[in-house]
N, C-alpha and C positions, 0 to 999 in steps of 0.2 A: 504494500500500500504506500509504504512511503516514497517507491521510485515512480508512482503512480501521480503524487502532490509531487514531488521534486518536477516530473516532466511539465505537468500544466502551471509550475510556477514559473519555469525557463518557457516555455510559449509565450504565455502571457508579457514576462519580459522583455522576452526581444522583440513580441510586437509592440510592444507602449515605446520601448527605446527606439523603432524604428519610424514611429509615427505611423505604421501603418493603416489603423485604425481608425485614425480621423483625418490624414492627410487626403486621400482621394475621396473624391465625394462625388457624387450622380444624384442628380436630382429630376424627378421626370414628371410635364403635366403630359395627363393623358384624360379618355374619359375617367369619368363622365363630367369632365371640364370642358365647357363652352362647345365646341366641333369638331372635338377628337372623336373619330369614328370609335366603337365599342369593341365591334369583330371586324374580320375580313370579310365574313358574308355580306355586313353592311356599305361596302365601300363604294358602290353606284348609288347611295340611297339618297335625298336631301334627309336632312340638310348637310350633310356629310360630303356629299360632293357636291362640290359648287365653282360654278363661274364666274362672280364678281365679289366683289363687298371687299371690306376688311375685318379681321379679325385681330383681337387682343385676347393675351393674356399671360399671366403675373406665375414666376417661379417660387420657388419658398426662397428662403433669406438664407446663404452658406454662412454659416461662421470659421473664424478659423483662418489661416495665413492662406495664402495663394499665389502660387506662383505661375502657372498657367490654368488656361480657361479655354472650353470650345460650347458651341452651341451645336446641336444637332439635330434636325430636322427633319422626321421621317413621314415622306409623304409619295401618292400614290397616282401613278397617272403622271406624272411631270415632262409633257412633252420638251424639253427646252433647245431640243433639235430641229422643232416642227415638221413640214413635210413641203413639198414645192408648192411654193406661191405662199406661205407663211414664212414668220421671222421665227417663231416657235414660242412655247409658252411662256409667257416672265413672269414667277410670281414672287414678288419683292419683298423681302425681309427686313424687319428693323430690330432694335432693340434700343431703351432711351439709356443714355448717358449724359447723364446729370442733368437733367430734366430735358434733354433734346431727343428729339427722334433722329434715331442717324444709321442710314442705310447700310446693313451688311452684305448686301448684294443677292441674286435669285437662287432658287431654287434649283437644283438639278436632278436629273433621274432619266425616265426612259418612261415609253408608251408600256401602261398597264402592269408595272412594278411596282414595288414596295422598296423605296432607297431612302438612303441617310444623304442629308448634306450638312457638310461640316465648317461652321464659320468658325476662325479662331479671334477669341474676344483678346484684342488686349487690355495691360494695367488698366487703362483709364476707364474699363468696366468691371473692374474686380469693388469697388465700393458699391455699384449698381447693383451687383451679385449679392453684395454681405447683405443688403437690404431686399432683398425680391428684385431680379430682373422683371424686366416688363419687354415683353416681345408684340409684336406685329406684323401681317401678314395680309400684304395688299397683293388681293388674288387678281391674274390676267390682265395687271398693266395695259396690256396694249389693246384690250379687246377684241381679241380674236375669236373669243369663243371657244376658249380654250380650260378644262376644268379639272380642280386639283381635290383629293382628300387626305387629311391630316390625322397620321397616326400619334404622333410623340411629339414632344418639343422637348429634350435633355440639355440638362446641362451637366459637364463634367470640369472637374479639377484636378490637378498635377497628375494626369497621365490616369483617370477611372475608366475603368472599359463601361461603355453603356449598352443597355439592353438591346436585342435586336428589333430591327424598327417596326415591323409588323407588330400590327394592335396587339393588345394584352400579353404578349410575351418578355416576361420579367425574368433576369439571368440569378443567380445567389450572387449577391457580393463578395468581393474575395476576401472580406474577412471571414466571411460564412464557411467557404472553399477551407481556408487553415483551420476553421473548426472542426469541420468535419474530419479533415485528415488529421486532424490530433486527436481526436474521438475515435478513429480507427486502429490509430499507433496505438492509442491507451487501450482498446479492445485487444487486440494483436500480444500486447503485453500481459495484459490478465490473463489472457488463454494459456500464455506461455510457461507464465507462473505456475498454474492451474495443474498444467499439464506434466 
């Protein structure tokens, strides 16, 4: 028993020593927030797929130091190649910094996928972040008729892998990941003992 406490007190150590734990963070709005579609079956539906408007909406608050930042964007449909005789779909993205709206440029992806687009936020959005990002989402700029659905909106910090972009699919964090495998080493061990 006691090399049992000794192993999950060296775990636990060397993850707090390495910051693992709170340094990378993923933060994700999805449904049932504003017109993040819920499933996949849903994703031709209104109001889930749509053609014009814009859309808001607000991340939770990261605390905690920060040294890099991405936004990532999982959405479905994103023509931004278009097809002859269109420019292709643009649907333009913000996020405010410091009470402004300030363009991080479109969307990309492919006819009738499910892709991530990756904007990387710099410092001068890491205060934005500690308080709730606020993001925006001016669908089909140019009128083309052209129409997008919105699975995720994530945000990550110093290097978190984010879940896959398709609706409802949520990864274990990788703190979760070292649980489990030290929950197995310490099963592994007890058996051995045992044995």
């Amino acid at each position: 028993m006691n090399i049992v406490r000794t192993t999950l007190a060296a775990a636990t150590l060397a993850l707090a020593s390495t910051g693992g734990i709170q340094a990378a963070t993923v933060d994700v709005v999805e449904a049932p927030t504003g017109f993040f579609v819920p499933t996949d079956v849903e994703k031709y539906d209104s109001p889930f797929y749509n053609y014009a408007g814009t859309w808001d909406w607000v991340h939770n608050a990261i605390a905690g130091v920060i040294t890099t930042a991405e936004l990532l964007i999982a959405a479905f449909d994103v023509d931004f190649d278009g097809s002859p005789g269109f420019t292709g779909e643009r649907d333009e993205i913000f996020a405010m910094d410091d009470g402004i709206w300030t363009s991080l440029g479109f969307l990309q992806g492919g006819s009738d996928i499910w892709a991530f687009t990756t904007f990387t936020l710099g410092s001068n959005f890491f205060d934005d972040i500690a308080s709730g990002l606020q993001v925006q989402m001016n669908i089909d700029t140019t009128s083309q008729g052209w129409a997008v659905t919105l699975a995720k909106s994530v945000i990550t910090t110093d290097g978190a892998v984010p879940p896959p972009p398709t609706p409802g699919a949520v990864p274990l964090p990788a703190a979760g990941w070292l649980l489990f495998a030290g929950l197995g080493g310490l099963a592994a061990l007890r058996r051995r003992k045992q044995g």
